[in-house]
N, C-alpha and C positions, 0 to 999 in steps of 0.2 A: 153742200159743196160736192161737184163731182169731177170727173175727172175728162179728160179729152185725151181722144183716140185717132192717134194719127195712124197710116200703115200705107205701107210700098208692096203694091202686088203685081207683077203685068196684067192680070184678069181683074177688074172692078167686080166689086159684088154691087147688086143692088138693094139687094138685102143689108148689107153694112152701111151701104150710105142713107137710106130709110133709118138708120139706126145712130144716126150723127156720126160715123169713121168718116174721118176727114182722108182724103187718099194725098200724097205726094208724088214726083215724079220721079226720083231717086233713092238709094240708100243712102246716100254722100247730104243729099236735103233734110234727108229724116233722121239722123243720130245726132246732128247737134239739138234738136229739139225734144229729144227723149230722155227721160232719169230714169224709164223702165224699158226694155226691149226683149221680147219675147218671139222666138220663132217658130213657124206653123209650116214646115216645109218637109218633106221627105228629104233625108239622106242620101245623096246620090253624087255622081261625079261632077254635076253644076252646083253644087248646093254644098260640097266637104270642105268650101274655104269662103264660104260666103262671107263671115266675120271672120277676117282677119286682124290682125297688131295693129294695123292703119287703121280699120273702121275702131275697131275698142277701143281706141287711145284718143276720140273725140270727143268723148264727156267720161274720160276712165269708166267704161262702162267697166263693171267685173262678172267676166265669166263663172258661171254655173255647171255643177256634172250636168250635159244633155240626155234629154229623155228623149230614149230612143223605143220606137214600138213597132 
């Protein structure tokens, strides 16, 4: 059994889609279909509200301390 890897990025990889990532077109598409959501973004003034109360409250996703590097 394995698992399936959706993710929203404005850049495709092609390397990810060789690899079965399925891409979507939105965030608002991609969180009802997730029970895990991890993000891969730098920290920045676009990116310090990206998950807000509206996105987390569509599959009670529950926030995690963020690892910041």
């Amino acid at each position: 059994m394995g698992c399936k890897v959706l993710a929203y990025d404005l850049y495709l990889s092609d390397e990810a889609i060789a690899m079965g990532v399925e891409y979507v077109d939105t965030i608002e598409e991609l969180l009802p279909l997730c029970h895990i959501v991890t993000l891969h973004c730098p920290l920045n003034e676009s990116t310090t509200h990206l998950m807000d109360e509206r996105r987390l409250r569509v599959r009670s996703i529950i926030p995690l301390d963020p690892v910041c590097s």
